[in-house]
LOZALO-722554 format. One record per residue (C-alpha): residue number from 1; residue in three letters; chain; x, y, z. Coordinates in Angstrom, 2 decimals. Layout:
<rs>
    i   aa  ch       xx       yy       zz
  NUM  ala   A        X        Y        Z
...
</rs>
This chain:
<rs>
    i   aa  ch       xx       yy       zz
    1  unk   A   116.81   108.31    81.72
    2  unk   A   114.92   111.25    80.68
    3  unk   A   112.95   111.37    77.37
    4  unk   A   113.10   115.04    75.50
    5  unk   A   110.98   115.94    72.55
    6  unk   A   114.15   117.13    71.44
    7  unk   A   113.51   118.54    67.88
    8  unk   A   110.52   120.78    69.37
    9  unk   A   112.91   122.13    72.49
   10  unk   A   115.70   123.07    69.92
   11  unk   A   113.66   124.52    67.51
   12  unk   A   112.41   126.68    70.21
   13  unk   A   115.41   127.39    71.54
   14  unk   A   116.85   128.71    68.40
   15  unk   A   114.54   130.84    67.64
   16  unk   A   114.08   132.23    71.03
   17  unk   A   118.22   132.65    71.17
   18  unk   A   117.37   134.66    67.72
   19  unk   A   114.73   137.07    69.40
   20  unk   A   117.53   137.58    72.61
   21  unk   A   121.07   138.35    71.47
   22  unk   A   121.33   141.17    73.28
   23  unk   A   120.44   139.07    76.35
   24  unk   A   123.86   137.60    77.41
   25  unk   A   123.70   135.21    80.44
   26  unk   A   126.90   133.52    81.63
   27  unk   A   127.15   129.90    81.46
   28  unk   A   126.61   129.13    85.00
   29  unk   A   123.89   126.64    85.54
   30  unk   A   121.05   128.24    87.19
   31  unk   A   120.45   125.65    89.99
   32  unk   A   124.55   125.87    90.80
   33  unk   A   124.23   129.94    90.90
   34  unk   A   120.88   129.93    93.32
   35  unk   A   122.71   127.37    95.64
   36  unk   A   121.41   128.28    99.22
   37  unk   A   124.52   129.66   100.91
   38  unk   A   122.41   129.29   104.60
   39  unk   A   120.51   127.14   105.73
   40  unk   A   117.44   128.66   106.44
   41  unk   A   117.09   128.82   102.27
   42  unk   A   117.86   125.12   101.86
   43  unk   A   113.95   123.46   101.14
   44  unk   A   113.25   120.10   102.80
   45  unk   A   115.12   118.16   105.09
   46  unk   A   113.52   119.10   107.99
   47  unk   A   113.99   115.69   109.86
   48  unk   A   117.85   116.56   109.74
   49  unk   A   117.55   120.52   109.63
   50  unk   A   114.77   121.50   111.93
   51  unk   A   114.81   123.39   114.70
   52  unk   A   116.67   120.99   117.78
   53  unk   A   118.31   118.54   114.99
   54  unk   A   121.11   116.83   115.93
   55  unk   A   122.73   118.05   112.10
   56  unk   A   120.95   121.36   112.72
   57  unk   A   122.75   121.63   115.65
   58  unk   A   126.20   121.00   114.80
   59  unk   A   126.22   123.09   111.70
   60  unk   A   125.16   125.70   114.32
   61  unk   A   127.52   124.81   117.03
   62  unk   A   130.09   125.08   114.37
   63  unk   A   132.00   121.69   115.58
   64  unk   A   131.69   119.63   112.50
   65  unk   A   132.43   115.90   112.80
   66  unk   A   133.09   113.39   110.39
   67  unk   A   129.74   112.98   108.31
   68  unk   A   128.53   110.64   105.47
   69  unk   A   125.17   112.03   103.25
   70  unk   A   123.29   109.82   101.84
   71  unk   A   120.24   110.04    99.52
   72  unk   A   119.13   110.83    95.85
   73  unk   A   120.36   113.48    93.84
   74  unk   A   118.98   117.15    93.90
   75  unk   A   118.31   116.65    97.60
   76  unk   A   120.60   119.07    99.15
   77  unk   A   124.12   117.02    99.91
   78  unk   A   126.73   119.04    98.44
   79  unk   A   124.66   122.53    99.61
   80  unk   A   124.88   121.22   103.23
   81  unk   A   128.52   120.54   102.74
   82  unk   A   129.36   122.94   101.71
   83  unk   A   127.39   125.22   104.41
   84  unk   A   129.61   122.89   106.86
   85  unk   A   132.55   123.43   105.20
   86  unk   A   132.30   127.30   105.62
   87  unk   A   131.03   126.88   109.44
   88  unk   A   134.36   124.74   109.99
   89  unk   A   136.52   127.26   110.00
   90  unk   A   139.06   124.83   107.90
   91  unk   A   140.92   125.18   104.91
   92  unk   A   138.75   123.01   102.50
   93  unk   A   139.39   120.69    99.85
   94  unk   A   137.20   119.12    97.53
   95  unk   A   136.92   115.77    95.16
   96  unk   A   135.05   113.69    93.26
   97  unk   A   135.55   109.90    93.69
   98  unk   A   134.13   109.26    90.37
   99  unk   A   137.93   111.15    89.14
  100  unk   A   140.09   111.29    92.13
  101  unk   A   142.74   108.95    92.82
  102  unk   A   145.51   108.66    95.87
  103  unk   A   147.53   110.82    94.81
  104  unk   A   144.82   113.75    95.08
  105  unk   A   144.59   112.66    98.75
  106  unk   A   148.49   112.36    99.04
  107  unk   A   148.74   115.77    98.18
  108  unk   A   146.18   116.88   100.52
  109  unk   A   147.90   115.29   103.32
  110  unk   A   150.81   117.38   102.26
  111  unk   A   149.42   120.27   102.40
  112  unk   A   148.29   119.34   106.23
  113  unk   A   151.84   120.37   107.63
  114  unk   A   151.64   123.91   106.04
  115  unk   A   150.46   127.34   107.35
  116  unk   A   146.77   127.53   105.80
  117  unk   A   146.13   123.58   107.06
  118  unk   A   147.54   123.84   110.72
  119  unk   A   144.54   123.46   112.02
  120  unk   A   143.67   120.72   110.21
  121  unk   A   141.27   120.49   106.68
  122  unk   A   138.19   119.60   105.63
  123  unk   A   137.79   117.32   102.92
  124  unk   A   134.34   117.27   101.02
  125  unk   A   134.69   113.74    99.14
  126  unk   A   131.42   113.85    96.25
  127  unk   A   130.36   110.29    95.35
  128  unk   A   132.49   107.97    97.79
  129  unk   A   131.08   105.01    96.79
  130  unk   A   133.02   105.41    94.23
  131  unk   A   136.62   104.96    96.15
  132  unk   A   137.48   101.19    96.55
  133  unk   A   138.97   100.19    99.60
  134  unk   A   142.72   101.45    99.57
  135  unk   A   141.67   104.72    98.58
  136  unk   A   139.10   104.83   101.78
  137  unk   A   141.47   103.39   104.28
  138  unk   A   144.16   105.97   102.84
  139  unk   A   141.81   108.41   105.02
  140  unk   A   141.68   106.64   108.17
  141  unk   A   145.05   107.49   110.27
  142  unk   A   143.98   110.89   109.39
  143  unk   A   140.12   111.07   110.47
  144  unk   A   141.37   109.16   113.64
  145  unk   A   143.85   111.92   114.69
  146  unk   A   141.45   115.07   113.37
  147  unk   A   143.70   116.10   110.88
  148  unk   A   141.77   115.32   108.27
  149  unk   A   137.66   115.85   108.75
  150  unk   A   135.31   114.22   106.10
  151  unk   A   132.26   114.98   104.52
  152  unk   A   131.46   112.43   102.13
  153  unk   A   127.96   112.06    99.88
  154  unk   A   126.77   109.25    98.42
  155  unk   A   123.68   108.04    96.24
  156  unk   A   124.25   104.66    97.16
  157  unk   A   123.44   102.59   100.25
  158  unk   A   126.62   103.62   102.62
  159  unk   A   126.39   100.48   104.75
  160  unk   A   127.05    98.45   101.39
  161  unk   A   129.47   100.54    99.74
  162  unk   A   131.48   102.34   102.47
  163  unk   A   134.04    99.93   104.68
  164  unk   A   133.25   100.19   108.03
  165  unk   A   136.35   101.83   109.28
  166  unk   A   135.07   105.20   107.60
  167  unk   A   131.05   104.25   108.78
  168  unk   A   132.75   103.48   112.27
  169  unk   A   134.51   106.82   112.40
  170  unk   A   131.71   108.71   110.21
  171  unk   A   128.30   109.79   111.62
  172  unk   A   125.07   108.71   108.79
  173  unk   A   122.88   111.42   107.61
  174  unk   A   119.88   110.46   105.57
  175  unk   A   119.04   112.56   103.15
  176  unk   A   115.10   112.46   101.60
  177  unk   A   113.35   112.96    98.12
  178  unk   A   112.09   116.63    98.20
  179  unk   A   108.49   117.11    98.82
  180  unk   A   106.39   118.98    96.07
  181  unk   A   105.41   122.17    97.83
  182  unk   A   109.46   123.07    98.61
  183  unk   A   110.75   122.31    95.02
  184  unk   A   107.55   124.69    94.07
  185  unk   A   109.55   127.18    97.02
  186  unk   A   112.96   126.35    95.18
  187  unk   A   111.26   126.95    91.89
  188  unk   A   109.65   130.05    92.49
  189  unk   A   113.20   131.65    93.96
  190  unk   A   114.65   129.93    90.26
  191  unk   A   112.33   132.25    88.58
  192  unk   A   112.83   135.38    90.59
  193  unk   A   116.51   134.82    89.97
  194  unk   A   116.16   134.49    86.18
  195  unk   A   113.95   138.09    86.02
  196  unk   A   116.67   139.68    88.11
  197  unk   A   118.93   138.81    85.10
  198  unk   A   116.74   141.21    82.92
  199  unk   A   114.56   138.10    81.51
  200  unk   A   111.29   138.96    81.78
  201  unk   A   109.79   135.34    82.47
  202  unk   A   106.90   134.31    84.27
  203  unk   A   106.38   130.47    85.40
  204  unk   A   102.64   129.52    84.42
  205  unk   A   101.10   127.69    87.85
  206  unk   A   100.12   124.64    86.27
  207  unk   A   103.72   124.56    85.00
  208  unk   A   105.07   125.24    88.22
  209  unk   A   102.99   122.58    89.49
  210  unk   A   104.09   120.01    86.85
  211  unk   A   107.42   120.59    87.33
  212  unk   A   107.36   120.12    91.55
  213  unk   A   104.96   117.33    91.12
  214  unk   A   107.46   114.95    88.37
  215  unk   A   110.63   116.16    89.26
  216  unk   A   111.27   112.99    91.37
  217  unk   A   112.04   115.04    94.47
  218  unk   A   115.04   116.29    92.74
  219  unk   A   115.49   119.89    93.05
  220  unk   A   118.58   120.25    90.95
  221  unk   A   116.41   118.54    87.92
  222  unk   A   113.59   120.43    88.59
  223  unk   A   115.86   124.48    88.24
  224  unk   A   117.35   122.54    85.39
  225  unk   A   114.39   121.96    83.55
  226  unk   A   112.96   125.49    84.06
  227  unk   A   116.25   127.02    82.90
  228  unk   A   115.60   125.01    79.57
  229  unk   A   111.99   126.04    79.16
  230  unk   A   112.52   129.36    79.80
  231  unk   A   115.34   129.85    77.34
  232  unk   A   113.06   128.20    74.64
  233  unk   A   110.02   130.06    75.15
  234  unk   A   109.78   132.97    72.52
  235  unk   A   108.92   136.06    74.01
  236  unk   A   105.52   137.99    73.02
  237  unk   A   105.71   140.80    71.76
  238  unk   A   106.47   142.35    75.19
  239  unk   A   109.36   140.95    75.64
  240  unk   A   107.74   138.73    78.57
  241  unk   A   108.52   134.77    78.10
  242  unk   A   106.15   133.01    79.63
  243  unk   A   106.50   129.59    80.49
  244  unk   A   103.60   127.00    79.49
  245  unk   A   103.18   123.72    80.46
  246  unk   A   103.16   122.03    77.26
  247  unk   A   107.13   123.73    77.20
  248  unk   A   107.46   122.50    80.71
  249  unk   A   106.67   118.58    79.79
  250  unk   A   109.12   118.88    76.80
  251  unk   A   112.00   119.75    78.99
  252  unk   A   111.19   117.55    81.64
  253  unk   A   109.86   114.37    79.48
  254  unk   A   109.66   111.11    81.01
  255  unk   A   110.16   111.47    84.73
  256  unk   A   113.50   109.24    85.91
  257  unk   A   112.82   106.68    88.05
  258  unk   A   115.27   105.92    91.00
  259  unk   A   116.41   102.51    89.75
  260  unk   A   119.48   100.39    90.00
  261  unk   A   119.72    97.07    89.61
  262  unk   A   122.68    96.85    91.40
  263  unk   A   122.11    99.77    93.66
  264  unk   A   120.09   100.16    96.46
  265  unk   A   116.76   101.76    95.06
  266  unk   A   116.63    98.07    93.71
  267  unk   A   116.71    96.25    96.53
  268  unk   A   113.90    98.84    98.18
  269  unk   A   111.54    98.67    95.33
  270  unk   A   111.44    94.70    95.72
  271  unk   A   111.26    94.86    99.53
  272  unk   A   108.06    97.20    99.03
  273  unk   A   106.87    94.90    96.73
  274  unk   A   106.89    91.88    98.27
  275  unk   A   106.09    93.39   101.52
  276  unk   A   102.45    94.95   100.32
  277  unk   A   101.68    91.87    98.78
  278  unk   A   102.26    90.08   102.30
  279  unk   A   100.19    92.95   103.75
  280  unk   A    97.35    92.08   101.44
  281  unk   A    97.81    95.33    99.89
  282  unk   A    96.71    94.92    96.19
  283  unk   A    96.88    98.88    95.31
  284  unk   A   100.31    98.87    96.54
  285  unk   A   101.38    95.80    95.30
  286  unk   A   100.47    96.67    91.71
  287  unk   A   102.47   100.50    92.06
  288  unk   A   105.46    98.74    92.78
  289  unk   A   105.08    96.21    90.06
  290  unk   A   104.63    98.59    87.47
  291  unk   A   107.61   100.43    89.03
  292  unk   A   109.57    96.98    88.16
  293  unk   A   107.58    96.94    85.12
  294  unk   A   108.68   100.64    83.98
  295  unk   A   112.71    99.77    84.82
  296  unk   A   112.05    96.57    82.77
  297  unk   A   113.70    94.08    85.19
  298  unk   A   111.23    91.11    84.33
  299  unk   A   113.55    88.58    86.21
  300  unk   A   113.63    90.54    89.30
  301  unk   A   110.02    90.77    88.84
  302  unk   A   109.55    86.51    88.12
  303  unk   A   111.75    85.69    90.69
  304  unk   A   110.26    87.70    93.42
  305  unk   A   106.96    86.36    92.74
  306  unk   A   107.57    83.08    92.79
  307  unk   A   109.29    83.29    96.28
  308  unk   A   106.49    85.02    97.16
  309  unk   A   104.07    82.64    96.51
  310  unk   A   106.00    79.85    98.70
  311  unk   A   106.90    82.20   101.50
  312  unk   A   103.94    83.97   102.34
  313  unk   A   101.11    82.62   100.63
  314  unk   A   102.10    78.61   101.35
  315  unk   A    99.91    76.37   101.87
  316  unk   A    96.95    78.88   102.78
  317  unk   A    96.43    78.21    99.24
  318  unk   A    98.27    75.85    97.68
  319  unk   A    97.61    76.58    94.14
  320  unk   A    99.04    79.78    94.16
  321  unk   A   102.52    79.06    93.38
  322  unk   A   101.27    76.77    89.90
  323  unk   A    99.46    79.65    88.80
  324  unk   A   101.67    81.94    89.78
  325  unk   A   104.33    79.76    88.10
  326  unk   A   102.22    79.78    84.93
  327  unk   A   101.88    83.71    84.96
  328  unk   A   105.62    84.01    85.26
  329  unk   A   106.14    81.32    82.07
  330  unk   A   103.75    83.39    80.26
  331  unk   A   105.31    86.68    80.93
  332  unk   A   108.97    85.57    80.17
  333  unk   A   107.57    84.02    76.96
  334  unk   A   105.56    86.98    75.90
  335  unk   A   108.38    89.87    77.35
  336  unk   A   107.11    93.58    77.42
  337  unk   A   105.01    95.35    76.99
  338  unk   A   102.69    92.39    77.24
  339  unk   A   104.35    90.65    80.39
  340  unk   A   102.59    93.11    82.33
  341  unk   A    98.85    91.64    81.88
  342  unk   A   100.28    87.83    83.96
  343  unk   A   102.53    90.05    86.24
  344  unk   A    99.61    92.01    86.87
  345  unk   A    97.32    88.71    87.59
  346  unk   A   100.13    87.32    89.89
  347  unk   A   100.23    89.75    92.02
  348  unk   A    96.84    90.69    92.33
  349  unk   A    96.14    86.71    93.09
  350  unk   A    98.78    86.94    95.67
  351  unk   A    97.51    90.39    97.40
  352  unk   A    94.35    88.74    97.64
  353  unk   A    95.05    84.94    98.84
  354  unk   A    95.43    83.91   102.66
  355  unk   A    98.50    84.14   103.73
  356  unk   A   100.84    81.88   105.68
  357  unk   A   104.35    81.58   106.52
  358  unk   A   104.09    78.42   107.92
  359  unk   A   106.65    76.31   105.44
  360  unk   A   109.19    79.11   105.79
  361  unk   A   109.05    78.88   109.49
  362  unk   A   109.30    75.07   109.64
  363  unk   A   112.13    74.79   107.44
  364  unk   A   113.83    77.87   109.47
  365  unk   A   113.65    75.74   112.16
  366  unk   A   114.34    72.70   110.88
  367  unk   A   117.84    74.39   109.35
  368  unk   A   118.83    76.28   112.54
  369  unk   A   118.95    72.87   114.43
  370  unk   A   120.82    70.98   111.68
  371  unk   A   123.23    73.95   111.13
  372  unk   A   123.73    73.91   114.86
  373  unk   A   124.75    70.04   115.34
  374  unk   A   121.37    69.60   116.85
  375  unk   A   120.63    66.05   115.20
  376  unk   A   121.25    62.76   116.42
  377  unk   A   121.27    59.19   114.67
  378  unk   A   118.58    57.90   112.29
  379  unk   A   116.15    55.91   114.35
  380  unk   A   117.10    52.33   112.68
  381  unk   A   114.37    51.14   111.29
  382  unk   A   113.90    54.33   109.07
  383  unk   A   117.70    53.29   107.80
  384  unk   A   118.01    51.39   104.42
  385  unk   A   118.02    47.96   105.03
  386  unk   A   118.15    46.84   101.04
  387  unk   A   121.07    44.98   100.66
  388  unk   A   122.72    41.79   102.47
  389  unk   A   123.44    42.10   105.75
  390  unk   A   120.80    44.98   106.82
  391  unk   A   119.21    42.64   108.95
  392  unk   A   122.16    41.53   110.97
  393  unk   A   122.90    45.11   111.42
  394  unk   A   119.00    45.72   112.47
  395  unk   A   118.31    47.94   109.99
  396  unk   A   114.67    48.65   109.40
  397  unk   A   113.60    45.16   111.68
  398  unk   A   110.81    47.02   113.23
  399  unk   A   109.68    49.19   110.68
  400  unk   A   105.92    49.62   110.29
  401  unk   A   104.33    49.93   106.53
  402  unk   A   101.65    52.82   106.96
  403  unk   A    99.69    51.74   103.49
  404  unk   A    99.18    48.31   105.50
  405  unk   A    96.84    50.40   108.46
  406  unk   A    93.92    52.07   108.33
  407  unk   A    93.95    55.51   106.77
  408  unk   A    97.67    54.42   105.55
  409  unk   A    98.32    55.47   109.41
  410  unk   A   100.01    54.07   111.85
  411  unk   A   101.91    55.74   115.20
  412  unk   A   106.25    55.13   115.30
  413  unk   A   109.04    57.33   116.14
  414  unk   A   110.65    59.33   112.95
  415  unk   A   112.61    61.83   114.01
  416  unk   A   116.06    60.72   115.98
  417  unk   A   116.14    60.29   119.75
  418  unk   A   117.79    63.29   120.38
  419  unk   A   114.96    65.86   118.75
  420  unk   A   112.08    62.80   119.04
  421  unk   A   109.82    65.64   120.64
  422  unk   A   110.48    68.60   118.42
  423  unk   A   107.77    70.55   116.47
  424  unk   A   109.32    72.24   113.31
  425  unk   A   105.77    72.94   111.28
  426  unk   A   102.65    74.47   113.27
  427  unk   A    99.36    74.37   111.03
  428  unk   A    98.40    77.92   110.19
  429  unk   A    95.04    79.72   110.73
  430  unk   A    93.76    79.19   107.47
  431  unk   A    91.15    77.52   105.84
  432  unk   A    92.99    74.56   104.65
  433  unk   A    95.95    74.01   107.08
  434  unk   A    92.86    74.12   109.74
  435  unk   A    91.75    71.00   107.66
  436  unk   A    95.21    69.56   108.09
  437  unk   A    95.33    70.00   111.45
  438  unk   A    92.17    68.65   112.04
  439  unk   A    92.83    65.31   110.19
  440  unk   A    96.25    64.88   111.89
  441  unk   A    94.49    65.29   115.31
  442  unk   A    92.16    62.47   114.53
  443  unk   A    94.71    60.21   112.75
  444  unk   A    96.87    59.96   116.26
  445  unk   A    93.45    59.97   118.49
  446  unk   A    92.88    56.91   116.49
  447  unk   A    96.14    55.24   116.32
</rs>
């Protein structure tokens, strides 16, 4: 969500409106009328547009398949598609899943049979994600025959929204955040366009900067905002607006952060997380947190730390999941903004500790062979043998009291016959499972 200082903007805006009426511009957004009609003026993507790319290539070639686009907004989806679309050669139809329904796609299909769609259409499906399953598999006897070929975008994960029949049929196209230095190149081509208008306006360089820099990658947000500014900037006395970056930050406000937590963005951000705190990455660790921390998912947060501290810290240091567990009490108690001071200590304890993932593997283990049938009986004298006829039965006969040995040790079979020689937990290399391993060694040498 993006913050505006809004009374400052409008103010500016009506009295810049005041010094232009005879300055008419359509109502056209800007970033929708500089859309890059070829590719070689579309900014980033080069891992799918480069020179030799396989997408490169078939917009090229000309042969368009069936194609899903995925990635963030402002990134360049709908321009490609619609750069496809006119490469084609097929009569093209477009929808929104966030509005369409079956009967838009019925009377598409209708509209195969006639003159203009003999040779088949091109459907440019916006937002798939949000078609449930009927209204994807209403596409598939037509994809599978080439009548109909798809372009579909998507801000969402497609391998958890899209059913595989369409991913099966559908080649994935990744589509990344925008770098910096090509939303300046976008924003620089924004600014040309508005002075060919007639508006004199000039784009300060720290602005320009700002704007590339917090813009999240999102080219469409970036235009948008410099549209705004510039339309709220009273001229001098010139006539020549020029943009500052105090004007800049107002329109832009709080940078959006790419956060769902249902969505995908969610699941990376977590992954990241936990991931440079298992890397012993404490600079990292505490950028995602405050990512978490910023989208103000404190349970997400809680949780994740206190798997954390079982999985991959263990019993390199023990203590890490109590304190842990009283960092995460004291942040649910206290909630934001002061939750972030015990997050904070959490996770820099855990980027710090040794690490293990010793229990996680022995359990793993342990699980796969029970899951699997791979058991066998309980050795009888582990079985209960408290109640009357245990004894005739031979329950527990033999069984050996280990607080009546020395070191409250002594050597007999456990696990069943079948798995008697298994090894589920391996000490790690740490301080104190060294210690363990060490004192089990001598226990059995002495037994």
């Amino acid at each position: 969500m993006l913050y505006y200082s809004y009374k400052k903007v409008w103010k500016n805006l009506c009295s810049a409106c005041a010094q232009k009426k005879g300055q008419v511009r359509d109502m056209q957004p800007l970033a929708d009328k500089i859309r890059p009609t070829t590719l070689h003026d579309i900014v980033g993507q080069t891992h799918l547009l480069g020179e030799g790319k396989v997408l490169r290539n078939l917009l090229d070639n000309g042969r368009i398949p069936n194609m899903i686009f995925y990635g963030p907004s402002g990134t360049g989806k709908t321009t490609v598609a619609n750069i496809a679309a006119a490469r084609a050669g097929k009569k093209l139809y477009k929808l929104n899943a966030t509005h369409a329904s079956v009967a838009d796609i019925k009377a598409i299909v209708q509209d195969i049979g006639g003159f203009s769609g003999m040779g088949g259409v091109l459907l440019y499906l916006d937002e798939i994600q949000n078609f449930n399953k009927k209204q994807q598999q209403s596409l598939l006897s037509f994809m599978e025959d080439g009548r109909i070929t798809l372009i579909a975008s998507t801000t969402e994960n497609p391998y958890f929204y899209i059913y595989n029949a369409i991913l099966s049929r559908s080649t994935v196209f990744e589509f990344r955040q925008v770098e910096p230095k090509d939303v300046l190149t976008a924003l620089h081509r924004a600014e040309k366009a508005l002075q060919a208008e007639g508006l004199m306006v000039a784009l300060a360089p720290d602005a320009a900067q700002y704007l590339a820099e917090n813009a999240g990658g999102d080219v469409r947000q970036a235009i948008n905002a410099l549209e705004v500014a510039a339309c709220s900037t009273v001229p001098d006395k010139k006539g020549k607006t020029v943009v500052a970056l105090q004007t800049v930050q107002d329109c832009l406000g709080r940078r959006a952060i790419r956060y769902d937590r249902d969505g995908d963005s969610h699941y990376d951000i977590l992954s990241a997380f936990q991931k440079s705190i298992r890397g012993t990455d404490p600079d990292a660790a505490v950028h995602y947190l405050a990512r978490l921390v910023e989208a103000g998912d404190l349970p997400s947060i809680c949780r994740r730390l206190l798997v954390i501290a079982a999985e991959d810290i263990g019993l390199a240091y023990p203590q890490a999941i109590a304190i842990t567990k009283a960092c995460v009490d004291s942040a649910l108690q206290l909630g934001f903004p002061e939750a972030r001071i015990p997050l904070a200590e959490a996770v820099l304890l855990l980027a710090t500790a040794p690490k293990t993932n010793s229990a996680i593997c022995a359990i793993d283990a342990a699980l796969a062979d029970v899951q699997s049938g791979y058991t066998g009986e309980i050795p009888a004298h582990l079985r209960d043998a408290h109640y009357s006829g245990a004894e005739k039965l031979g329950r527990g006969k033999t069984y050996q009291y280990p607080h009546a040995f020395p070191n409250h040790y002594v050597k007999q079979q456990y696990l069943p016959d079948a798995i008697r020689d298994k090894v589920y937990y391996t000490p790690g290399e740490n301080k104190f499972e060294a210690a363990v391993r060490e004192r089990m060694e001598k226990l059995k040498e002495k037994s």
